[in-house]
C-alpha positions as CSV (number, residue, x, y, z in Angstrom):
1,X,94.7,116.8,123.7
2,X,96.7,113.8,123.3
3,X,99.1,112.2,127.0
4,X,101.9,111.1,124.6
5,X,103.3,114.5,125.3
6,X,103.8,113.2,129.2
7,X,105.0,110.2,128.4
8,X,109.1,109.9,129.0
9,X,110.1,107.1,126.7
10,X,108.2,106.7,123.3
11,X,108.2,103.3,121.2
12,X,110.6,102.4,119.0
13,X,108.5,100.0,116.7
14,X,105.6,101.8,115.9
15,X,103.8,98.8,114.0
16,X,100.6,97.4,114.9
17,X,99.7,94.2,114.6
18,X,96.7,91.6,115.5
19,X,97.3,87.8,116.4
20,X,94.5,86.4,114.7
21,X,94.6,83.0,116.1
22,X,94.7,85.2,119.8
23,X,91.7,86.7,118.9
24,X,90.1,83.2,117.4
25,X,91.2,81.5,120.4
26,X,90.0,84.2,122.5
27,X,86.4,83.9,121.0
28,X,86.2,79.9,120.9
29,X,88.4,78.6,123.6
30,X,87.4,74.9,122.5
31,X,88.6,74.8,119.1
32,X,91.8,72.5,118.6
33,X,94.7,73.9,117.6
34,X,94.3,72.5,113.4
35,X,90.5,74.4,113.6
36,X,91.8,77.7,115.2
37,X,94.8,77.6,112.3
38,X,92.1,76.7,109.6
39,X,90.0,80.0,110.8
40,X,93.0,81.7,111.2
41,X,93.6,81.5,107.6
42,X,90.7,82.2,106.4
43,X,90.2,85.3,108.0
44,X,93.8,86.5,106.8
45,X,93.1,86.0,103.4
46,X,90.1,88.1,103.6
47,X,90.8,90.7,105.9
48,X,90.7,94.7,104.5
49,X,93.6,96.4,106.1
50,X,92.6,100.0,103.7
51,X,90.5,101.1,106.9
52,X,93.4,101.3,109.4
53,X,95.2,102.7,106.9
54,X,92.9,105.1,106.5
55,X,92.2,105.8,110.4
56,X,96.3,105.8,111.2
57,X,96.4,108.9,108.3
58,X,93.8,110.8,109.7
59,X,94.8,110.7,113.5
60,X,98.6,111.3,112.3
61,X,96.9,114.5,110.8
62,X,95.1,115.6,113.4
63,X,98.3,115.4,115.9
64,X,100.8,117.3,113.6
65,X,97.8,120.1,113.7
66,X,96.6,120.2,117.1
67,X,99.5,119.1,119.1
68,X,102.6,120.0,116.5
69,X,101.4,123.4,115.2
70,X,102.1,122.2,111.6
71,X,99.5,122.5,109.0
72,X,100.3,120.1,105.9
């Protein structure tokens, strides 16, 4: 099952997020900082954010049912 249920303090903002220039950065440490923004920008415009939509749904489901008892 899932260790939330152990865990004493949950988190307040519940958002996820991704730093795309992190990840850019991350992958080609020698870019400047104009080229990692330029990337950065491109990938933003283009990314799909339907499939972690999507995945968040489906493991909120599966909690309520298996560690909630609530069938919706």
């Amino acid at each position: 099952m899932y260790a939330t249920k152990k865990v004493k303090q949950l988190i307040e903002d519940a958002t996820v997020s991704l730093k795309l220039n992190g990840v850019v950065t991350e992958m080609y440490p020698d870019l400047d900082k104009d080229q990692v923004k330029e990337v950065s920008h491109f990938v933003y415009h283009r990314m799909n954010m339907i499939p972690v939509y999507d995945q968040a749904k489906k493991l909120i489901e599966e909690y309520v049912q298996d560690e909630l008892g609530t069938i919706t």
